[in-house]
Backbone as JSON Lines, residues from 0, in Angstrom:
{"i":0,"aa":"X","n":[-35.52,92.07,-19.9],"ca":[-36.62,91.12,-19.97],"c":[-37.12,90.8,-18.58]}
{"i":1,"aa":"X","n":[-38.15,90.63,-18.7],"ca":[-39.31,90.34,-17.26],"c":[-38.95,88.86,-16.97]}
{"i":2,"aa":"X","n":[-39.75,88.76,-15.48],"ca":[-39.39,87.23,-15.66],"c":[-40.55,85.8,-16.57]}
{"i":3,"aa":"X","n":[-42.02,86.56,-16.86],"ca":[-42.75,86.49,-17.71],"c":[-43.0,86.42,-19.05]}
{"i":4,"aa":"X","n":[-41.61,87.12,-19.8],"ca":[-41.25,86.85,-21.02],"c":[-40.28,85.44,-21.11]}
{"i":5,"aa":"X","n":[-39.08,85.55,-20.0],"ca":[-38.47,84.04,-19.86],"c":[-39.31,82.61,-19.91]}
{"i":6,"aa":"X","n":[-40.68,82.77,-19.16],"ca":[-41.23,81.99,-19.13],"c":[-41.89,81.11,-20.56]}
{"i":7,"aa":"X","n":[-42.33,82.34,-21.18],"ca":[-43.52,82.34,-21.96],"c":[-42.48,81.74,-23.39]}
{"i":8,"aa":"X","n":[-41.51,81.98,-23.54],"ca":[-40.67,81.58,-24.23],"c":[-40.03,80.35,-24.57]}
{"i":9,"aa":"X","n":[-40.1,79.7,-23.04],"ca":[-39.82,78.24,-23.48],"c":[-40.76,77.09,-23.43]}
{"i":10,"aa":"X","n":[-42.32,77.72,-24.05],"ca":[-43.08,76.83,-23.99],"c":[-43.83,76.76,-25.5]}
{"i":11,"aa":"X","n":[-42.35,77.29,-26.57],"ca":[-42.61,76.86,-28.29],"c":[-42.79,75.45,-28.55]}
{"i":12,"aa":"X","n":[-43.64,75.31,-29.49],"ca":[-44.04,74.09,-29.57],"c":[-42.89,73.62,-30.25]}
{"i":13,"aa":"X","n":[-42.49,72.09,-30.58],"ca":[-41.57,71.5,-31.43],"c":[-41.94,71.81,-32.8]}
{"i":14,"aa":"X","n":[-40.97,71.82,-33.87],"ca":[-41.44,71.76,-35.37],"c":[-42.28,70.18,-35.52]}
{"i":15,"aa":"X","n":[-41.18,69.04,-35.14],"ca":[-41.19,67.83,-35.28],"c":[-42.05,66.87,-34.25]}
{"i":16,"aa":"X","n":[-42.76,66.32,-34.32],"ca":[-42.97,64.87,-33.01],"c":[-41.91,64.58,-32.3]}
{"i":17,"aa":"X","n":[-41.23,64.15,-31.72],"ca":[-40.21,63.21,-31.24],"c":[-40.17,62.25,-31.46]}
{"i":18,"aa":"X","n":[-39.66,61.58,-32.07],"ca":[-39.29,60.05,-32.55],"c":[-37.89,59.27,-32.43]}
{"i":19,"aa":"X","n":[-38.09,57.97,-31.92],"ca":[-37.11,57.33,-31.88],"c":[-35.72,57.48,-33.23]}
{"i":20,"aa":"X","n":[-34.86,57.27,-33.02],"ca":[-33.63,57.14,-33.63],"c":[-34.22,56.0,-34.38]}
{"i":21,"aa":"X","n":[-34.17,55.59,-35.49],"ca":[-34.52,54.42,-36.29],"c":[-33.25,53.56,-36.55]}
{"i":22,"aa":"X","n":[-32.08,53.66,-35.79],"ca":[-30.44,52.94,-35.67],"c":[-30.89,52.01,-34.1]}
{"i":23,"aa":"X","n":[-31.01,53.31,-33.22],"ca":[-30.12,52.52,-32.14],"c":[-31.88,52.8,-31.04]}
{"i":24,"aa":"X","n":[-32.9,53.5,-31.69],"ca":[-33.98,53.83,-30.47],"c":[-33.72,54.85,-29.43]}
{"i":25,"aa":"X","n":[-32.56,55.43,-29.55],"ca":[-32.67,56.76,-28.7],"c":[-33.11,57.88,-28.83]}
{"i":26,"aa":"X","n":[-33.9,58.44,-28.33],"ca":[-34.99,60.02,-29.24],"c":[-34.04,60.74,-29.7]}
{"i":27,"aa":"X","n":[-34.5,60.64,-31.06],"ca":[-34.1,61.54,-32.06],"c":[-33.5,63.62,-31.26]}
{"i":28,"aa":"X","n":[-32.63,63.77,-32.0],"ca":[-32.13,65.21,-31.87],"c":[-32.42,66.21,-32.82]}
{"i":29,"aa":"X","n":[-32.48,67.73,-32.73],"ca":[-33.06,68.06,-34.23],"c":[-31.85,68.93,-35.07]}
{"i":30,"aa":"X","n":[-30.5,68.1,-34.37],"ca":[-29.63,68.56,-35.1],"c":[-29.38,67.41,-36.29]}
{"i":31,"aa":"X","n":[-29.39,66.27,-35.58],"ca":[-29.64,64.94,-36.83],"c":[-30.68,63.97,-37.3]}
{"i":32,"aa":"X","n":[-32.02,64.93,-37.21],"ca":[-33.22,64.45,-37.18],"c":[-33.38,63.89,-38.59]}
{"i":33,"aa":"X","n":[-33.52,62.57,-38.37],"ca":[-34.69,61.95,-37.81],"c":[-33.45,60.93,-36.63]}
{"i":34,"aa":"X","n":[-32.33,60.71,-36.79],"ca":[-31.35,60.24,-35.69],"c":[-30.97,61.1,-34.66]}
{"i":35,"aa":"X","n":[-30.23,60.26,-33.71],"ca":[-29.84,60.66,-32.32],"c":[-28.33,61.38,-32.08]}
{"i":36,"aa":"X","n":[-27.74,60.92,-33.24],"ca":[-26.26,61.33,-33.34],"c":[-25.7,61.37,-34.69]}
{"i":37,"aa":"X","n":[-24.3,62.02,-35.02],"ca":[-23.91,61.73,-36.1],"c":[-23.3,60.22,-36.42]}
{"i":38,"aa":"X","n":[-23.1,60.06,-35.2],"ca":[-22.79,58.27,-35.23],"c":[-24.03,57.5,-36.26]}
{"i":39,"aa":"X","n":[-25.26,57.85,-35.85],"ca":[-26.45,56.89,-36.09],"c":[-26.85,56.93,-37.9]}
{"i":40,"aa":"X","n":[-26.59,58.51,-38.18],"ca":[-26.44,59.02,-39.37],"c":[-25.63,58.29,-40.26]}
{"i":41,"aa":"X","n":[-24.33,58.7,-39.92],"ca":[-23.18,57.63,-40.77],"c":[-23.37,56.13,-40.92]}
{"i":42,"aa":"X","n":[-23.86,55.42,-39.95],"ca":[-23.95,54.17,-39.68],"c":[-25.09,53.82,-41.08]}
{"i":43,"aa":"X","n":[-26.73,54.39,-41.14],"ca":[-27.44,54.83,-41.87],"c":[-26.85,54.96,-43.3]}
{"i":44,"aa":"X","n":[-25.78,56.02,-43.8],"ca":[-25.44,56.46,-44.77],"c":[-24.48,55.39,-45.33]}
{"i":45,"aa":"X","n":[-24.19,54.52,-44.81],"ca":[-22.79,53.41,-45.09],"c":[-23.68,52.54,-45.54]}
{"i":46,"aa":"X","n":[-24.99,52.41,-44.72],"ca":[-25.87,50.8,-45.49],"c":[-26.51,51.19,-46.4]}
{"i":47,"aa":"X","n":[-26.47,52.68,-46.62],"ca":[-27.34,52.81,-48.37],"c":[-26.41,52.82,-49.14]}
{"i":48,"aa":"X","n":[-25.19,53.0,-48.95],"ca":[-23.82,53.32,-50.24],"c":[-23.3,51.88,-50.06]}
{"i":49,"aa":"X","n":[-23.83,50.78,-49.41],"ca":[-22.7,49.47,-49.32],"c":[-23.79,48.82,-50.15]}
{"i":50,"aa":"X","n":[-25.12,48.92,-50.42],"ca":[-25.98,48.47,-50.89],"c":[-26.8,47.38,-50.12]}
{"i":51,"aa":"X","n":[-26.98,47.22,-48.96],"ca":[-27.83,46.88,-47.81],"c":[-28.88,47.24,-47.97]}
{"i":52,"aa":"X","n":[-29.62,48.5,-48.14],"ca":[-30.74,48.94,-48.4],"c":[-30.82,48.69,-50.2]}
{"i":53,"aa":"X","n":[-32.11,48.36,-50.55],"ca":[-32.12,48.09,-51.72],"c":[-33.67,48.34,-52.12]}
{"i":54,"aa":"X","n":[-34.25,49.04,-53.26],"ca":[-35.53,49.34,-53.58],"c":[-35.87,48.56,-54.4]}
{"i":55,"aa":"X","n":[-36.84,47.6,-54.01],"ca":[-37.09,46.32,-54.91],"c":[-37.72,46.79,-56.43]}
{"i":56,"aa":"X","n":[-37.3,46.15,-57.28],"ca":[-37.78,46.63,-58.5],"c":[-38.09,45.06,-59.48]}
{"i":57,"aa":"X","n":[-39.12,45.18,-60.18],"ca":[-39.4,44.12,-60.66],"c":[-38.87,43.14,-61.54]}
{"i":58,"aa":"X","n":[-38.72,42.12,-61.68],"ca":[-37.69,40.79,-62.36],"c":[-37.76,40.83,-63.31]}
{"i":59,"aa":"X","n":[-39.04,40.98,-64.09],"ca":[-39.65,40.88,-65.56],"c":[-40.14,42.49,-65.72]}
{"i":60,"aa":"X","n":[-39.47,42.97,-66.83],"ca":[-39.55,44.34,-67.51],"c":[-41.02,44.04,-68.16]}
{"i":61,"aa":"X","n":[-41.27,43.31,-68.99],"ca":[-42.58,43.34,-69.82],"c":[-43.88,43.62,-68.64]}
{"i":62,"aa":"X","n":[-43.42,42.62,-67.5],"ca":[-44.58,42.34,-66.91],"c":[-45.03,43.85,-65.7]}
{"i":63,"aa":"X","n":[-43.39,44.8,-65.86],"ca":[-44.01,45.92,-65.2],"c":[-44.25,46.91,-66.27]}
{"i":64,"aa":"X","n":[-44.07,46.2,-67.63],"ca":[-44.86,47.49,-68.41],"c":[-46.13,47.61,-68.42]}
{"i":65,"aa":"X","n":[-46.47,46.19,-68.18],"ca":[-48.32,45.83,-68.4],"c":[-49.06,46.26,-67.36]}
{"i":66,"aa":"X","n":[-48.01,46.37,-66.42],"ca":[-48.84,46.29,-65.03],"c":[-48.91,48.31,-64.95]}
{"i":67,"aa":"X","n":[-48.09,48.93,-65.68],"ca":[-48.4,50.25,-66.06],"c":[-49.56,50.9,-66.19]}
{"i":68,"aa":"X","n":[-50.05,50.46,-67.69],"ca":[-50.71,50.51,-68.68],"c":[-52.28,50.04,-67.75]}
């Protein structure tokens, strides 16, 4: 290889943007993307299985059938 092919090579674009770690704010890696580490991951994966994260769903069944329809 030339030294022109070395060059030309490391100027692939990213798949991804770069974005903050959504744990701790450190730019994201694209081995644990959209996090920075497997630390940030696990940390992440413990507050959706402890039930911390929660998808609000409505109080009254009738009133989200109507709101269906």
């Amino acid at each position: 290889m030339t030294d022109d092919t070395k060059k030309s090579g490391s100027n692939v674009a990213p798949l991804r943007a770069p974005r903050p770690c959504p744990e701790c704010g450190r730019p994201s890696h694209r081995e644990h993307y959209p996090f920075c580490s497997d630390r940030c991951r696990n940390v992440d994966l413990n507050r959706w299985l402890s039930g911390s994260y929660a998808i609000p769903v409505a109080d009254d069944e009738a009133k989200a059938d109507d709101d269906e329809r």
